[in-house]
DSSP file (Angstrom, degrees, kcal/mol; ACC not computed):
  #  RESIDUE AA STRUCTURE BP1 BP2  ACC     N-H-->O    O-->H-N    N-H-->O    O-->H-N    TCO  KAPPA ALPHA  PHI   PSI    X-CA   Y-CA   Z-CA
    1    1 A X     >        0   0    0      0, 0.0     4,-1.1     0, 0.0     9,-0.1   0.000 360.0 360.0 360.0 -25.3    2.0    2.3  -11.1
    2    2 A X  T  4  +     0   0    0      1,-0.2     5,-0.2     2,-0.2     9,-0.1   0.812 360.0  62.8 -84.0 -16.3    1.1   -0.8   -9.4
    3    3 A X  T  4 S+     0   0    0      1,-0.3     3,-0.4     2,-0.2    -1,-0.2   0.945 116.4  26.7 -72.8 -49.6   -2.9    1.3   -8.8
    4    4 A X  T  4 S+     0   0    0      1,-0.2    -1,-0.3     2,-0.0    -2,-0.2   0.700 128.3  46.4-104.9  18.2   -3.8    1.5  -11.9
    5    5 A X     <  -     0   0    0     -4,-1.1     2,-1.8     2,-0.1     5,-0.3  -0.380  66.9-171.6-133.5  65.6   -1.9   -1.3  -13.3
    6    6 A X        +     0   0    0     -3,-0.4    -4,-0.1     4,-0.1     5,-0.1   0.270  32.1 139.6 -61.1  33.9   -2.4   -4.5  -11.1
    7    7 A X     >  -     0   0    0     -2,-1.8     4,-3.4    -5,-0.2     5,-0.2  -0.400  59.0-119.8 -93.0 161.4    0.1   -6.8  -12.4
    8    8 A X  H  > S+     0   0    0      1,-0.3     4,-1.3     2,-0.2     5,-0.2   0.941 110.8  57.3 -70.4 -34.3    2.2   -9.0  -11.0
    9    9 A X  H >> S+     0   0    0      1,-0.2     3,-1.4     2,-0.2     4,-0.6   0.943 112.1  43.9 -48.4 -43.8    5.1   -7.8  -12.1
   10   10 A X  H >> S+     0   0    0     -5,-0.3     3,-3.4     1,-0.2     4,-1.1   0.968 107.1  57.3 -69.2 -32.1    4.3   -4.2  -10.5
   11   11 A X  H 3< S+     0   0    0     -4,-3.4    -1,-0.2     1,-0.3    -2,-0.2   0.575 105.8  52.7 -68.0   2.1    3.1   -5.5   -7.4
   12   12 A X  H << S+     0   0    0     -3,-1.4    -1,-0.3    -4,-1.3    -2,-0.2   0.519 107.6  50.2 -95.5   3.7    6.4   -7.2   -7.1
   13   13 A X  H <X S+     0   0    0     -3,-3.4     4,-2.5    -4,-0.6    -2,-0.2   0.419 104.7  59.9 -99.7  11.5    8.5   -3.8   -7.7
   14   14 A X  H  X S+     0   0    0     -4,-1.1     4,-1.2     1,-0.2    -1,-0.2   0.591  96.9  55.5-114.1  15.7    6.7   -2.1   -5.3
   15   15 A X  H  4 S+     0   0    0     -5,-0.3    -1,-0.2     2,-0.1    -2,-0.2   0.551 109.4  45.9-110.6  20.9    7.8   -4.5   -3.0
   16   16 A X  H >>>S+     0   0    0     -4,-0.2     3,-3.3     2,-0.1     4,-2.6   0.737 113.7  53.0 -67.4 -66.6   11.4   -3.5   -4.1
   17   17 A X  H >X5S+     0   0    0     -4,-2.5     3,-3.7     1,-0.3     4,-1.2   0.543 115.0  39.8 -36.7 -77.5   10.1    0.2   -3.8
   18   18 A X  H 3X5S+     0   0    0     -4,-1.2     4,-1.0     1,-0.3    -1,-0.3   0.481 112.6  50.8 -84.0   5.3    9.0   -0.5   -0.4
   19   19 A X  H <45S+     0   0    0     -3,-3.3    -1,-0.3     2,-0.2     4,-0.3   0.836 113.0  53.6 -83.9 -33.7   12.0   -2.8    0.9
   20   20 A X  H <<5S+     0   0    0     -3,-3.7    -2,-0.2    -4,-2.6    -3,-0.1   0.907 109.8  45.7 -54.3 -37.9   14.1    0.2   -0.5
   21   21 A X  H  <<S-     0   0    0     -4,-1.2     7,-0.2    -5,-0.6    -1,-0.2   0.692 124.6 -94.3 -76.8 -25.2   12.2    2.7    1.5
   22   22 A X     <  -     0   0    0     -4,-1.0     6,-0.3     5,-0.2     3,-0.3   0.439  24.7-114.4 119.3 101.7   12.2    0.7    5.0
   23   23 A X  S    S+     0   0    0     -4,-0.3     2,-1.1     1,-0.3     9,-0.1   0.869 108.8  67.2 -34.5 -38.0    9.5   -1.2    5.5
   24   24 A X  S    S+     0   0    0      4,-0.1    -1,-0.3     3,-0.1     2,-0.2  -0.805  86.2  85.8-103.1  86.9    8.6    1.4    8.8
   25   25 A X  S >> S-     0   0    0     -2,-1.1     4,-2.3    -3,-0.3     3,-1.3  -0.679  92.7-118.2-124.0 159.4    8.0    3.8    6.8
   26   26 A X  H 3> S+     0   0    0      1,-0.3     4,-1.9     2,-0.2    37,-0.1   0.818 115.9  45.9 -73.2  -6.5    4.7    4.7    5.0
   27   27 A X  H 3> S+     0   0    0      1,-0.2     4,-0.5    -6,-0.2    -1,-0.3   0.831 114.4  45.3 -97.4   7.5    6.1    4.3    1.6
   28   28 A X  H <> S+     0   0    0     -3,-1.3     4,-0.5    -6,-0.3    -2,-0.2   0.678 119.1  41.9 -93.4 -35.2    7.8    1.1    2.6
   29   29 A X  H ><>S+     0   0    0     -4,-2.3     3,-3.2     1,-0.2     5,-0.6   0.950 117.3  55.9 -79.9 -63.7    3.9   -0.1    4.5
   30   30 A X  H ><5S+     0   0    0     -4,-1.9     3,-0.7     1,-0.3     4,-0.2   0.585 110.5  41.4 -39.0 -30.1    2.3    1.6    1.0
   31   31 A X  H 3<5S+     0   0    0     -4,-0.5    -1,-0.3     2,-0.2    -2,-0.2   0.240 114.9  48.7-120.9 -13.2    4.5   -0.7   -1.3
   32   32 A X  T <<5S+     0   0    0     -3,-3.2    -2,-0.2    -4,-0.5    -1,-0.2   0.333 100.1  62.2-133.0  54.1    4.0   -3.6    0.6
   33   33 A X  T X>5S+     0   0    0     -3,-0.7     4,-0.9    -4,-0.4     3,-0.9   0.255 113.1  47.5 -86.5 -26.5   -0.2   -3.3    1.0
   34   34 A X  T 34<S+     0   0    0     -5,-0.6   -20,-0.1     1,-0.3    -1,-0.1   0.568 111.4  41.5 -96.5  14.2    0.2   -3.7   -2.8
   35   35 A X  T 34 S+     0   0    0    -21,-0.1    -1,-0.3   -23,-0.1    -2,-0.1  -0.099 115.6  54.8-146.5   4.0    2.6   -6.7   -2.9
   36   36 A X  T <4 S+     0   0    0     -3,-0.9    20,-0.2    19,-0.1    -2,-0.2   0.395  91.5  85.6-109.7 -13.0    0.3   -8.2    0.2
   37   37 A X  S  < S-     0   0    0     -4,-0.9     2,-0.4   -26,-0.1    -3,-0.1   0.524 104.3 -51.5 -76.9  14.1   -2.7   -7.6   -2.4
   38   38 A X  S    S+     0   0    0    -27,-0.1     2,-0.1    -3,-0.1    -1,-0.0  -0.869  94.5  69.6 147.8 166.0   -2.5  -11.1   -4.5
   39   39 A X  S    S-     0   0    0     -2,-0.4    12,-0.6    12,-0.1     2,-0.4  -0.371  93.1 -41.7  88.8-157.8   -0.2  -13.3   -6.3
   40   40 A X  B     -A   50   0A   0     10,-0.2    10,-0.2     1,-0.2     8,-0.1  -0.798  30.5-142.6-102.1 142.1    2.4  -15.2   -4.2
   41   41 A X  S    S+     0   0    0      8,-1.6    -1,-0.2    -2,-0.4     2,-0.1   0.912  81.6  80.1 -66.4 -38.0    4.4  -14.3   -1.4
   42   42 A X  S    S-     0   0    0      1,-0.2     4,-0.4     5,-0.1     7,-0.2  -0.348  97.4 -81.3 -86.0 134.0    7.2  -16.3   -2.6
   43   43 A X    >   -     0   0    0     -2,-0.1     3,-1.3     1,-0.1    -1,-0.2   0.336  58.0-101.2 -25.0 167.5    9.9  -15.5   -5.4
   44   44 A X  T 3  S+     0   0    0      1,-0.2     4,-0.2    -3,-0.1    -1,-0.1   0.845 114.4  49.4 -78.3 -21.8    8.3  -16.3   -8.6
   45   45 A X  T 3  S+     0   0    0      2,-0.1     2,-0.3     3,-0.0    -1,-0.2   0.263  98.8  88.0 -84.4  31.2    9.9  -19.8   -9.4
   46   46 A X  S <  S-     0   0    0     -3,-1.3     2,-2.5    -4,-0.4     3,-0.1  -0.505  95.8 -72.2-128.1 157.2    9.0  -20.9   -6.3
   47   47 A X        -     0   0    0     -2,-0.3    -5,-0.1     1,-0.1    -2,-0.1  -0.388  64.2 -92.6 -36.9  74.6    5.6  -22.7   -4.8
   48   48 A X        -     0   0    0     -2,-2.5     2,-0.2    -4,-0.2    -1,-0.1   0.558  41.4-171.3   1.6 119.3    2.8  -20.3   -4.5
   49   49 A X        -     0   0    0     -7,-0.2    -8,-1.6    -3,-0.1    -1,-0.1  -0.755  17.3-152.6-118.5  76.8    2.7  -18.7   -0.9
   50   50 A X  B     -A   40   0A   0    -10,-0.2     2,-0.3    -2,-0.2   -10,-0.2  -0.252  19.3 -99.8 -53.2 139.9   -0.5  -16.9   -1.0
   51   51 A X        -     0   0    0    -12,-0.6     3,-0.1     1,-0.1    -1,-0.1  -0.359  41.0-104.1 -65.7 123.8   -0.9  -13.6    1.5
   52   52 A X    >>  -     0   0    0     -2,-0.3     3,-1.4     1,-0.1     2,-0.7   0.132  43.9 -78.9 -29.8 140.2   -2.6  -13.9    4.6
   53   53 A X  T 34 S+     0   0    0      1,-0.2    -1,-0.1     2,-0.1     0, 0.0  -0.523 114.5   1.2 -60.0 114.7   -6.3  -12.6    5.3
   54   54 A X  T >> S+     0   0    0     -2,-0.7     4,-1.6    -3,-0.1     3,-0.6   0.118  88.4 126.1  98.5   1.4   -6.1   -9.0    5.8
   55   55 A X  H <>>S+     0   0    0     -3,-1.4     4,-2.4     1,-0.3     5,-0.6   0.906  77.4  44.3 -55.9 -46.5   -2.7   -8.4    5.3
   56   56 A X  H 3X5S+     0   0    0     -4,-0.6     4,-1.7   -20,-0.2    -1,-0.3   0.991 105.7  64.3 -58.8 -48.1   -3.0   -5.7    2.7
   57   57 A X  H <45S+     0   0    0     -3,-0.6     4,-0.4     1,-0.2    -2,-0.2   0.930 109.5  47.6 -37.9 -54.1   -5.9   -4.1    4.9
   58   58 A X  H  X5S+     0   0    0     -4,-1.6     4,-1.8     1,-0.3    -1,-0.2   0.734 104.3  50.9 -85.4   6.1   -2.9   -3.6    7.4
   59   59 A X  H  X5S+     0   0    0     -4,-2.4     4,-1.2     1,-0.3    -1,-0.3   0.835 108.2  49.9 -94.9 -32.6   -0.5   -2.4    5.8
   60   60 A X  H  X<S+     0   0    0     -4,-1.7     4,-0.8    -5,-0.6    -1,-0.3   0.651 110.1  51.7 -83.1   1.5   -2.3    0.2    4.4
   61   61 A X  H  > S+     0   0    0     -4,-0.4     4,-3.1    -3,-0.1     5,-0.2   0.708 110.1  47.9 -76.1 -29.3   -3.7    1.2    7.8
   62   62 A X  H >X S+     0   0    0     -4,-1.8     3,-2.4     2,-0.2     4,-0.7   0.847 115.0  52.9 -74.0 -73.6    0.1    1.3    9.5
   63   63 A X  H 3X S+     0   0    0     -4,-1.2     4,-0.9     1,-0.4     3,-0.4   0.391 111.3  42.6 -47.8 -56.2    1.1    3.6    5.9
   64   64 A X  H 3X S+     0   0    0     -4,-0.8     4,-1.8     1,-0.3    -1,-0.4   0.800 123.2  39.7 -75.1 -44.2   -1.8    6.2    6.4
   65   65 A X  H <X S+     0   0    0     -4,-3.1     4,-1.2    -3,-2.4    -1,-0.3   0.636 119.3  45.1 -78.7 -10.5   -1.0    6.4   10.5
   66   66 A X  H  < S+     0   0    0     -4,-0.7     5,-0.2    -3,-0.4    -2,-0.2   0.610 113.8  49.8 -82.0 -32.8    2.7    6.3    9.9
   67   67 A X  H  < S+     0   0    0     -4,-0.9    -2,-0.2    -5,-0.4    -3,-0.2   0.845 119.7  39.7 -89.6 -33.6    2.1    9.0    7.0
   68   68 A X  H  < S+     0   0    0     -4,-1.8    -3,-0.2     1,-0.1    -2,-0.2   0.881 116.9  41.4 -76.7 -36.3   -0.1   11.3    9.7
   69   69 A X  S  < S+     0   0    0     -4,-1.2     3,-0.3    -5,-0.1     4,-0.2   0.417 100.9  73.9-103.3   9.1    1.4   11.1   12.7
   70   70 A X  S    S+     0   0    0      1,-0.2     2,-0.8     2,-0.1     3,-0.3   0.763 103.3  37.6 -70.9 -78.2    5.4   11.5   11.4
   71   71 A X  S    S-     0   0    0     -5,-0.2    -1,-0.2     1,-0.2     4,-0.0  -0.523 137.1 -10.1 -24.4  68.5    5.3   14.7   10.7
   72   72 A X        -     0   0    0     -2,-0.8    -1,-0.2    -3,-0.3    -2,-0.1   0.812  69.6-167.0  99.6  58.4    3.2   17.3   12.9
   73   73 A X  S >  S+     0   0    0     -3,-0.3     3,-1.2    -4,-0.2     4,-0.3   0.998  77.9  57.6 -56.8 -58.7    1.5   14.6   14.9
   74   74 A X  G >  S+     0   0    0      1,-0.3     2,-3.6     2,-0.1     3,-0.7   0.755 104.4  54.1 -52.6 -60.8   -1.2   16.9   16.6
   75   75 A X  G 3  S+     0   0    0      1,-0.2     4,-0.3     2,-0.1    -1,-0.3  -0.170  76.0 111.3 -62.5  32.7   -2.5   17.9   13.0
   76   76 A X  G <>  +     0   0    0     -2,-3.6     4,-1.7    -3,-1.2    -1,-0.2   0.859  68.7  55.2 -99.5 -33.8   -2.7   14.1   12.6
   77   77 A X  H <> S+     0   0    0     -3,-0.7     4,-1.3    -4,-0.3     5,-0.2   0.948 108.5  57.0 -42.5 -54.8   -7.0   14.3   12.5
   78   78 A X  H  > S+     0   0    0      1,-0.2     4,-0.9     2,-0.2    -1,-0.2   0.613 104.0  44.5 -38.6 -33.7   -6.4   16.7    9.8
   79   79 A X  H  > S+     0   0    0     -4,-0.3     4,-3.2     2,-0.2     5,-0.3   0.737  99.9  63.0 -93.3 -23.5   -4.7   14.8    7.8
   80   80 A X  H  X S+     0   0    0     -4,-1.7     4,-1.9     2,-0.2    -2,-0.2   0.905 110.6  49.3 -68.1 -33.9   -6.7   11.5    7.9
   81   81 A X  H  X S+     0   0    0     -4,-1.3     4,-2.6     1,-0.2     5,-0.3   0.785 107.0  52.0 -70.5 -39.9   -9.4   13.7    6.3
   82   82 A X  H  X S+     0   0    0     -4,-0.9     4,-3.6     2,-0.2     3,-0.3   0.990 116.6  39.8 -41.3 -65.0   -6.7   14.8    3.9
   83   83 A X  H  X S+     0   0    0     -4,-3.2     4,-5.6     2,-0.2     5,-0.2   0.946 113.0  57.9 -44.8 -60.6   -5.9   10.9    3.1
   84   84 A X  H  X S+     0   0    0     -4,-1.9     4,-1.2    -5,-0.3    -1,-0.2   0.746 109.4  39.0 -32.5 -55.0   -9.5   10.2    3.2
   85   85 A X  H  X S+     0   0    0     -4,-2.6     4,-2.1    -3,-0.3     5,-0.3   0.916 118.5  50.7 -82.3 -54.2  -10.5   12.9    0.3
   86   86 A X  H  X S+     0   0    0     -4,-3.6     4,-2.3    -5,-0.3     5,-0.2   0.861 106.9  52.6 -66.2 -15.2   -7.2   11.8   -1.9
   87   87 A X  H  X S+     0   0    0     -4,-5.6     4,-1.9     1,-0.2     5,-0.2   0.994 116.3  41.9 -77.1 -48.5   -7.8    8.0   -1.8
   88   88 A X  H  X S+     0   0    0     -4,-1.2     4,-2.0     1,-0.2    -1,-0.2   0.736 109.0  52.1 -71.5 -13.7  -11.2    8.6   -3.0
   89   89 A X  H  X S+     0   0    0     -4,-2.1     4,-2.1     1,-0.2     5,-0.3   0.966 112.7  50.1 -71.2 -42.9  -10.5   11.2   -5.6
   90   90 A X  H  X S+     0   0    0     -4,-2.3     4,-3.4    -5,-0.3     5,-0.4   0.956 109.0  51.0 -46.9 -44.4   -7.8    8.4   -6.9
   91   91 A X  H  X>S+     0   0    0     -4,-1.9     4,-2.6     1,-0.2     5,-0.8   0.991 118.7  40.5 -70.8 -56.1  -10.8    5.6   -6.8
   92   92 A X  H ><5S+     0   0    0     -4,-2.0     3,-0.6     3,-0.2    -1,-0.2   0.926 115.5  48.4 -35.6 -76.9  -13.1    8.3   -9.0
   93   93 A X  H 3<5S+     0   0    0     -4,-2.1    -2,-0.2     1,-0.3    -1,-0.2   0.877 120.2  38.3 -57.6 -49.2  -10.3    9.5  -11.3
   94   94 A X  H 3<5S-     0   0    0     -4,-3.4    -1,-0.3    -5,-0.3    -2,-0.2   0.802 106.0-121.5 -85.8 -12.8   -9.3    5.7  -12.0
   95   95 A X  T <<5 +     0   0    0     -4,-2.6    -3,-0.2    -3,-0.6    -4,-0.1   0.712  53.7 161.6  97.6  12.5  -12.8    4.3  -12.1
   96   96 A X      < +     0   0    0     -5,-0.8     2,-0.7     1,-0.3    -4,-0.1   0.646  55.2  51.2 -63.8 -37.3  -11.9    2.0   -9.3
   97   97 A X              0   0    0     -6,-0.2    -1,-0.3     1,-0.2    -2,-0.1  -0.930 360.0 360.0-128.8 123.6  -15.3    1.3   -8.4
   98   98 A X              0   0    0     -2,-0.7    -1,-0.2     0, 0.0    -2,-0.1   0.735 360.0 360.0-159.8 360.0  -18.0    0.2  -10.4
């Protein structure tokens, strides 16, 4: 929800989703590249804790290598091309850049 609806309230349940899912796993790294993407780290009545420079970058690298190599590691090239072609059809479909 939180892609085509940036608000803070979703980027904080997907970092429920991804604290539900395990943080080492890629939907637990996916869910919290989007809760690293803005707003505060820190509960919401709380002082503004802003995210760190690149944090969001990594977390969505560890998701996509966590999400290629669990499964069927040697097919793991293949699949980064896989990733590759569905993150950009999403960025098309949602108008993400323009």
């Amino acid at each position: 929800m939180w892609i085509s609806q940036p608000t803070d309230e979703h980027r904080r349940a997907a970092h429920a989703a991804a604290e539900a899912a395990q943080f080492s796993t890629p939907a637990g790294c996916a869910g919290l590249a989007a809760f690293f993407s803005g707003g505060s780290l820190a509960p919401p009545d709380s002082p503004a804790v802003p995210p760190g420079e690149f944090l969001t970058a990594k977390a969505v690298s560890g998701a996509v290598i966590f999400a290629a190599v669990s499964n069927e590691p040697a097919k793991a090239p293949e699949k980064f091309k896989q990733f590759l072609a569905q993150g950009l059809d999403v960025t098309v479909r949602l108008k993400l850049w323009r």
